[in-house]
C-alpha positions as CSV (number, residue, x, y, z in Angstrom):
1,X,0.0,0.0,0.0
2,X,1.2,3.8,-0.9
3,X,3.3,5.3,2.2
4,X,0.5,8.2,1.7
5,X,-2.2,5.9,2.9
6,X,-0.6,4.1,5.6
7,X,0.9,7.3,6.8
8,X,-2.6,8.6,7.2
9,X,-3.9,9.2,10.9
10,X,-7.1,7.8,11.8
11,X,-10.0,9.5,12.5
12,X,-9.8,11.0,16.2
13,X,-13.4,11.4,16.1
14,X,-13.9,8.0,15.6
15,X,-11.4,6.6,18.1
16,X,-13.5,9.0,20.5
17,X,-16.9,7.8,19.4
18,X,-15.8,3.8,19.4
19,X,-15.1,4.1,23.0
20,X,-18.7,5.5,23.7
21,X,-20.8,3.6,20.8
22,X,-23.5,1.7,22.2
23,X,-23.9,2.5,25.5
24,X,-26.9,4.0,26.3
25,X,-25.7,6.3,29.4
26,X,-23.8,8.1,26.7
27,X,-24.6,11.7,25.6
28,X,-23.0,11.9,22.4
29,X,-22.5,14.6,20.1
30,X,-19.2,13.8,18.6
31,X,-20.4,13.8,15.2
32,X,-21.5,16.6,12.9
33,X,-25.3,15.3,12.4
34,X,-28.6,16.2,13.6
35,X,-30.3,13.2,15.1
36,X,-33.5,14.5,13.6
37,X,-35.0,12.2,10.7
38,X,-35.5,13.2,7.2
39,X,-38.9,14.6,7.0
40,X,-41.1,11.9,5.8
41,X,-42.1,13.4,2.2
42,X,-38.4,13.3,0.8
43,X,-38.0,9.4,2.4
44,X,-41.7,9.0,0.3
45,X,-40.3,10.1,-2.9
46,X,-37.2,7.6,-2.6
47,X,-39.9,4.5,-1.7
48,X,-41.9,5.7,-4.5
49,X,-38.8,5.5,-6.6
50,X,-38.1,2.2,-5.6
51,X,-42.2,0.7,-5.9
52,X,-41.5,2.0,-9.7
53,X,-38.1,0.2,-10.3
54,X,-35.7,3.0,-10.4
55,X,-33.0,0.2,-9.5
56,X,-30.6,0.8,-12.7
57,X,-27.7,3.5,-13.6
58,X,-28.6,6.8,-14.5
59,X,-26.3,9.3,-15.6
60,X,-22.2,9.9,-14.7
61,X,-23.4,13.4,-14.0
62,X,-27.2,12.5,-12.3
63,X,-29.9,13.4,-13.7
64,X,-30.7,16.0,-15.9
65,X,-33.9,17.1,-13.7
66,X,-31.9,17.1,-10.6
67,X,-28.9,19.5,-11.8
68,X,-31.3,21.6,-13.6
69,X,-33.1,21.5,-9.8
70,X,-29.9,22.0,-8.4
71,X,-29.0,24.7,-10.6
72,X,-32.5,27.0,-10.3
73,X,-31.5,27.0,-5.9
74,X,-28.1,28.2,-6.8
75,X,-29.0,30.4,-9.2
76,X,-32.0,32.1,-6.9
77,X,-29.5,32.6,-3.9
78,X,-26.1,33.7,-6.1
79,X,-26.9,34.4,-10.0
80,X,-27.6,32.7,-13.0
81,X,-25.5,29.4,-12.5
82,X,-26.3,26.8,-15.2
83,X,-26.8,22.6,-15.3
84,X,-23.6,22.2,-17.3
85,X,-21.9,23.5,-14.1
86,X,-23.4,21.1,-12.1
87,X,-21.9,17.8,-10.9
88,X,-24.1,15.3,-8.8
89,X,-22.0,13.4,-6.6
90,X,-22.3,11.1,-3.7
91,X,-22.4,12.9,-0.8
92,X,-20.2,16.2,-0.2
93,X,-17.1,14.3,0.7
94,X,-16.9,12.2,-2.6
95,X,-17.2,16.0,-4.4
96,X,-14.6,17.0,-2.0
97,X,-12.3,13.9,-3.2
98,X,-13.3,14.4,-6.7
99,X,-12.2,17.8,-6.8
100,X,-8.8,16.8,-5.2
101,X,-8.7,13.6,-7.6
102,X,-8.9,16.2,-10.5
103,X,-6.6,19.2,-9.8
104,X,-3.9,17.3,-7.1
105,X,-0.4,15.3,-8.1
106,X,2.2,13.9,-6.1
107,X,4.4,16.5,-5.0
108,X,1.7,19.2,-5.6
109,X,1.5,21.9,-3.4
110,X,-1.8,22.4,-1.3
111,X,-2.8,25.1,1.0
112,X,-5.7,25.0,3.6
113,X,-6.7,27.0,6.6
114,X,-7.2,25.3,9.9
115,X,-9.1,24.4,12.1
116,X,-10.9,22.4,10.1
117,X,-12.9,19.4,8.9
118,X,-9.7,16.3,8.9
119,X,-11.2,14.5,5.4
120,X,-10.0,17.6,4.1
121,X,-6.7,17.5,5.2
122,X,-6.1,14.4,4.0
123,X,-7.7,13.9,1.0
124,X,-4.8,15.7,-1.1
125,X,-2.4,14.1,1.0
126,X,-3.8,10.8,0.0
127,X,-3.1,12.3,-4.0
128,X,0.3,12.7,-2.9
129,X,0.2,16.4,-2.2
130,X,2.6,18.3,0.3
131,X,0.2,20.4,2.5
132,X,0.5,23.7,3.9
133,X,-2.1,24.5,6.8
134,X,-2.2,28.2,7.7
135,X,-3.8,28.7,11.1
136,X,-6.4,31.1,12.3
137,X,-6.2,32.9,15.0
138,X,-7.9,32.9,18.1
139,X,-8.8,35.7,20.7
140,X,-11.5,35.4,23.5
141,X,-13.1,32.1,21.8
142,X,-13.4,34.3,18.6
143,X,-11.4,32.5,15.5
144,X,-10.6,35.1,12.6
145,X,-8.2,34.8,9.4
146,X,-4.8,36.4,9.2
147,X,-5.3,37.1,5.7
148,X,-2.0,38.2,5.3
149,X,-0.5,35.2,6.3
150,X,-3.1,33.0,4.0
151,X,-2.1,35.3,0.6
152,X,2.2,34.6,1.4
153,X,1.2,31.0,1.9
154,X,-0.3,30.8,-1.7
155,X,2.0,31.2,-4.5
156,X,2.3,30.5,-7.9
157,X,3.4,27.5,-7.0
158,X,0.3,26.3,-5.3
159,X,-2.0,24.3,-7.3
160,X,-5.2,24.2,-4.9
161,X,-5.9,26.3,-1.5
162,X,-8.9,24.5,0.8
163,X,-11.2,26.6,2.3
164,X,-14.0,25.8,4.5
165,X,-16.8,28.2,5.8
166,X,-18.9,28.5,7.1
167,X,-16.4,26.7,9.3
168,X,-16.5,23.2,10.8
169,X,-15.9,23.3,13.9
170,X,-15.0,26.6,14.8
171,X,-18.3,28.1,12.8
172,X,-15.9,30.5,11.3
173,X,-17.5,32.3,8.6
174,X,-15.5,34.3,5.5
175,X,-16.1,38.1,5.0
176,X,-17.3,39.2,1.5
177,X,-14.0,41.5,1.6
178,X,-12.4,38.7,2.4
179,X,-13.7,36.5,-0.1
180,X,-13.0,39.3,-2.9
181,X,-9.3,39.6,-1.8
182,X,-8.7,35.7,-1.9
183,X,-10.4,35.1,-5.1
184,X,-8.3,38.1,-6.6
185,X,-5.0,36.7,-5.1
186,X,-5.7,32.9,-6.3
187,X,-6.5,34.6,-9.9
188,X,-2.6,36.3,-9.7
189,X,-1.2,33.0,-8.9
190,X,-3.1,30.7,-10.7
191,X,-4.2,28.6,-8.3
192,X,-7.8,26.5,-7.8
193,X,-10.4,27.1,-4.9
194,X,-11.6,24.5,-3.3
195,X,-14.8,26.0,-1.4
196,X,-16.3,23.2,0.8
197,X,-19.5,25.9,1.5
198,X,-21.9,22.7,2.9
199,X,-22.8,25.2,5.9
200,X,-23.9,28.3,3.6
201,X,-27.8,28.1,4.8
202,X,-26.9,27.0,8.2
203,X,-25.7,30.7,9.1
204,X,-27.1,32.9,12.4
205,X,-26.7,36.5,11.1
206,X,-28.2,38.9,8.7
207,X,-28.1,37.7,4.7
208,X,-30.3,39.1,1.8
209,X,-30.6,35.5,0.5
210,X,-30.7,33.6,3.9
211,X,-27.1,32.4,2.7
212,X,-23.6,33.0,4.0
213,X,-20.9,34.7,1.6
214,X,-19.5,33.0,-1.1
215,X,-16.9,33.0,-3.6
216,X,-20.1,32.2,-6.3
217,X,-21.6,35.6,-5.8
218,X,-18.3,37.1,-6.8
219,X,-16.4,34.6,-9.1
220,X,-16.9,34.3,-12.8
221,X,-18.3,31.4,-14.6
222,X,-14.3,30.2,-16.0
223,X,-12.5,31.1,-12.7
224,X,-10.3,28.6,-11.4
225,X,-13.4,28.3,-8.4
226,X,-14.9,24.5,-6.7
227,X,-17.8,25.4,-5.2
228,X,-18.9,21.9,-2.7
229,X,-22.3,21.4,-1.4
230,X,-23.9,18.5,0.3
231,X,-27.9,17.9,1.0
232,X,-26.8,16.5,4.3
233,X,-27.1,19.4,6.8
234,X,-29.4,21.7,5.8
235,X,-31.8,19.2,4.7
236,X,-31.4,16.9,7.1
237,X,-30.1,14.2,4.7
238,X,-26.6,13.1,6.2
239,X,-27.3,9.5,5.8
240,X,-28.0,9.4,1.8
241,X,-24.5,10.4,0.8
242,X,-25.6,13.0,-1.9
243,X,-24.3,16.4,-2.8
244,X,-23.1,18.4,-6.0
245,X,-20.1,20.7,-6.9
246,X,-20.4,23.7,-9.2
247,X,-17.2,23.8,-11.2
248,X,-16.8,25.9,-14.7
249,X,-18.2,23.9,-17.5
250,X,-15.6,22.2,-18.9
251,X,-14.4,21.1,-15.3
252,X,-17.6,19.6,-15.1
253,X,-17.8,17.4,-18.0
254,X,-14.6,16.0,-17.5
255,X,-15.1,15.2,-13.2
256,X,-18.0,12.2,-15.3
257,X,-15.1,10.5,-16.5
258,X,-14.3,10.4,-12.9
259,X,-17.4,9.7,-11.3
260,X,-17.8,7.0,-13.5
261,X,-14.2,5.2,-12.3
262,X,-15.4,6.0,-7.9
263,X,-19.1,5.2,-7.7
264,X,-20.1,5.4,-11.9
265,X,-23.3,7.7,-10.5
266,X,-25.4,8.6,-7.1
267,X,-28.1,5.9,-6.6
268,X,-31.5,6.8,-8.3
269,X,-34.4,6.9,-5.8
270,X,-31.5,8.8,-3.6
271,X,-31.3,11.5,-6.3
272,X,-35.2,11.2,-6.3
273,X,-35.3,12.0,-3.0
274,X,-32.8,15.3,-3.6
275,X,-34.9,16.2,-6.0
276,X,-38.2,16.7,-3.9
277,X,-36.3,18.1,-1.3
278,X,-35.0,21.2,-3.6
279,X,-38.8,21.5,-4.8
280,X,-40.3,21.8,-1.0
281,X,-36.8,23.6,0.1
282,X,-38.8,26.2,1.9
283,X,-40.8,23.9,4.1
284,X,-37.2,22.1,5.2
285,X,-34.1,24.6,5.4
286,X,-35.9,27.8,7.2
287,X,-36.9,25.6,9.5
288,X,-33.7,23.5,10.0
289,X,-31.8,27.0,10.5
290,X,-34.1,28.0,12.7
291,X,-34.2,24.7,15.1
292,X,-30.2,25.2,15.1
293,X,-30.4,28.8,15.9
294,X,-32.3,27.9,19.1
295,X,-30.1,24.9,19.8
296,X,-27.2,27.3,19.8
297,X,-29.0,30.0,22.0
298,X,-29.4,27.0,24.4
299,X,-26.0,26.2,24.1
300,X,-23.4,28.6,24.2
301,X,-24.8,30.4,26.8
302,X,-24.4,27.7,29.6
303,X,-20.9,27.3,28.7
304,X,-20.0,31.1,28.4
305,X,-21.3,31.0,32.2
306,X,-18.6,28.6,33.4
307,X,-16.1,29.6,34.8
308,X,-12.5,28.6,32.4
309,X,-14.2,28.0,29.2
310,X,-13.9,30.3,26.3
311,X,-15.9,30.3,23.8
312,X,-17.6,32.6,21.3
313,X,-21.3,31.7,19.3
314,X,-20.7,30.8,15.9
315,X,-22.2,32.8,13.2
316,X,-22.7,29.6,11.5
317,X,-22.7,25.8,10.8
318,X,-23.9,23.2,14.0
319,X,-20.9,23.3,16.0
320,X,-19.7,24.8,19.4
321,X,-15.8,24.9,19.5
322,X,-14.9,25.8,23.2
323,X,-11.4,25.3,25.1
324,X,-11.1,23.9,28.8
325,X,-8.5,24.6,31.1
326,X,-6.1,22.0,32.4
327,X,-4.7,19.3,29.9
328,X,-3.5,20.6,26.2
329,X,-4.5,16.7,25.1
330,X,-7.8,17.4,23.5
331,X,-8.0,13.8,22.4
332,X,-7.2,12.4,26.3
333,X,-9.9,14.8,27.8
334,X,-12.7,13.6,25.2
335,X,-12.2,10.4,26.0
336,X,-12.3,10.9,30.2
337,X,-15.2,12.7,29.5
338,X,-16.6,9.4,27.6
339,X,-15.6,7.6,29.9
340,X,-15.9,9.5,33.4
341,X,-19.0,11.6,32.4
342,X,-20.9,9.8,29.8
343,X,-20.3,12.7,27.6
344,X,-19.1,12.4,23.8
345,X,-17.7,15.5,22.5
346,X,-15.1,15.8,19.7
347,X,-11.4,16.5,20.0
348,X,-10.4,19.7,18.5
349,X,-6.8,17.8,17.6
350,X,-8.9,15.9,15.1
351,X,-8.9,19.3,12.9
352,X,-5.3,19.8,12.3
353,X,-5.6,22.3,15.9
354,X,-1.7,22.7,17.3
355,X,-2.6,21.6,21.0
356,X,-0.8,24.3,22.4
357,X,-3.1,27.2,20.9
358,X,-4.1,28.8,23.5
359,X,-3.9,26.3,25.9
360,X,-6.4,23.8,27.4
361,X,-8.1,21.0,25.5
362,X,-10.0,21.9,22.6
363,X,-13.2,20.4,21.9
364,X,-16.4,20.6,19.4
365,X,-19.7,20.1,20.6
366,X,-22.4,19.4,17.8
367,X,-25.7,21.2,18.9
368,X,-28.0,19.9,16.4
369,X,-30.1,18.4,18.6
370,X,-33.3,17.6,18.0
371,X,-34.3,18.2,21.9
372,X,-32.1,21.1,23.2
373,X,-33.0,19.8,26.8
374,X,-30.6,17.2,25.8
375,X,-28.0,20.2,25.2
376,X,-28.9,21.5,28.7
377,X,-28.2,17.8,30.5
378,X,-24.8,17.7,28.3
379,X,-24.0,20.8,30.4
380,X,-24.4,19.7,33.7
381,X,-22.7,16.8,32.7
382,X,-19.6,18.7,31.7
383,X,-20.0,21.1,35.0
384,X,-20.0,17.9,37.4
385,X,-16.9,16.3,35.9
386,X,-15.1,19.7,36.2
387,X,-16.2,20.3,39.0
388,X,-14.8,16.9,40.3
């Protein structure tokens, strides 16, 4: 096996999670999913897909009614984007991989700013890449991007920079000025954007199109610009492994070559079911933001109020990313707290976090809860074991 695969490390989250799966005096919220079902009319139209056959291949690319679905909600919160830009792939990860699969060689060089997501990470290393992380900084539980920093990091000789934000875990969240200088910088040098932008709709503060910024309200149809998306968070879908990339065109009909040699296409009655979730979109996703607004207004509230933990309220995605005093092993506390608190929280080491930033054990709590009283008994839970 390829030293770049057996190098890889596995995932923290997992290791965390495997010590507390199955036990039922575990509160978990290690991983980044609501435990809410999919509403029942989107699991309807894959049964109904399924009654009528739709067992057999479809298209490299999916199918032509779901892009062209796909396409109207892009175009309605960021400009006329078109279906030939529009990639159906399974799940937001494989577009993630896809894109990397595409643009990456061995010896390439890849940029991406941390904290952040680990498949990320490690998905050009697996292409051979030699990654570059540049790190945000922190201040008072607020994360922000040393933009400075990020633009001498990319260089003509960078082939792809990864960006993700709204952020996971640190809910992070690009500026448009930001967004504007970055795009203009990665134009100078050349270089791809990889946008992973799953978290868009899940975002907390003002936006004329419910939507956080992104690099497709500001990027030309030819720029050098991956756009990621995934119907897993916002509607509720993280189990059906579908999502979509919007690429330039020609990008786009050459990634079916590649979807054809990872998975050949996304499962029929699963695109079915994408397909009435972008036509009832407005009776899912306000509602969705809205349940994760008040989850994180349960949330972060309780842990600002104790005494050591800094943290700041995310303007977006699911997550609360909060540091503890004491140990700088993130991945040691997570599991005490498995183990001595029946509490499942992620490590923050998992997202390529340098242990000794600031100090104290970082950690990512996922609020999507579909019963924030379950939020509130996660709290006491965390008090008691400091406390002890």
């Amino acid at each position: 096996m390829r030293p770049s695969v057996l190098n890889l490390q596995p995932s923290r989250i997992r290791e965390v999670a495997n010590a507390g799966i199955g036990r039922d005096d575990v509160l978990a919220f290690w991983f980044g999913e609501s435990d809410e079902v999919t509403p029942a009319f989107i699991r309807a139209a894959a049964v109904e897909s399924l009654q009528q056959g739709e067992t057999f291949y479809s298209q490299n690319l999916g199918r032509p009614a779901l892009r062209e679905a796909i396409a109207r909600h892009m175009s309605n919160a960021h400009g006329a984007i078109g279906a030939d830009r529009i990639a159906v792939t399974s799940g937001g990860v494989n577009a993630l991989m896809l894109a990397a699969q595409a643009l990456v060689g061995a010896g390439d060089e890849v940029v991406a700013v941390t904290p952040v997501w680990p498949n990320l990470l490690a998905q050009p290393v697996i292409m051979g890449a030699q990654l570059r992380c540049v790190p945000l900084r922190v201040a008072s539980g607020v994360w922000s991007l040393d933009l400075q920093a990020l633009c001498a990091a990319v260089t003509s000789e960078t082939r792809m920079l990864v960006l993700n934000a709204p952020n996971n875990p640190t809910g992070w969240t690009l500026s448009r000025a930001e967004q504007e200088q970055i795009l203009a910088h990665c134009r100078r040098t050349g270089t791809w954007v990889l946008a992973d932008e799953v978290y868009e709709r899940l975002y907390f503060e003002p936006s004329a199109n419910g939507c956080a910024p992104s690099f497709l309200d500001l990027a030309h149809s030819d720029d050098r610009l991956v756009v990621v998306h995934s119907f897993s968070k916002s509607f509720l879908m993280t189990g059906w492994r579908l999502g979509w990339m919007v690429a330039p065109a020609p990008f786009t009909e050459q990634i079916g070559k590649l979807i054809e040699f990872n998975t050949s296409c996304a499962p029929v009655f699963v695109q079915q079911a994408g397909l009435a979730a972008l036509e009832r979109s407005g009776d899912v996703t306000p509602g969705v933001v809205a349940h994760m607004r008040l989850c994180r207004d349960t949330l972060l509230p309780l842990l600002q109020a104790m005494p050591g933990v800094e943290v700041a309220s995310p303007s977006g995605g699911m997550y609360a990313f909060f540091r503890l005093p004491g140990s700088g092993d993130s991945l040691a506390t997570a599991k005490r707290l498995v183990a001595e608190a029946g509490l499942g929280l992620a490590p923050g080491s998992a997202f390529g976090l340098d242990e000794a930033v600031g100090g104290g054990s970082w950690l990512r709590w996922c609020f999507a809860s579909r019963d924030p009283q379950r939020l509130v008994f996660g709290v006491d839970r965390l008090r008691g074991w400091l406390g002890s």
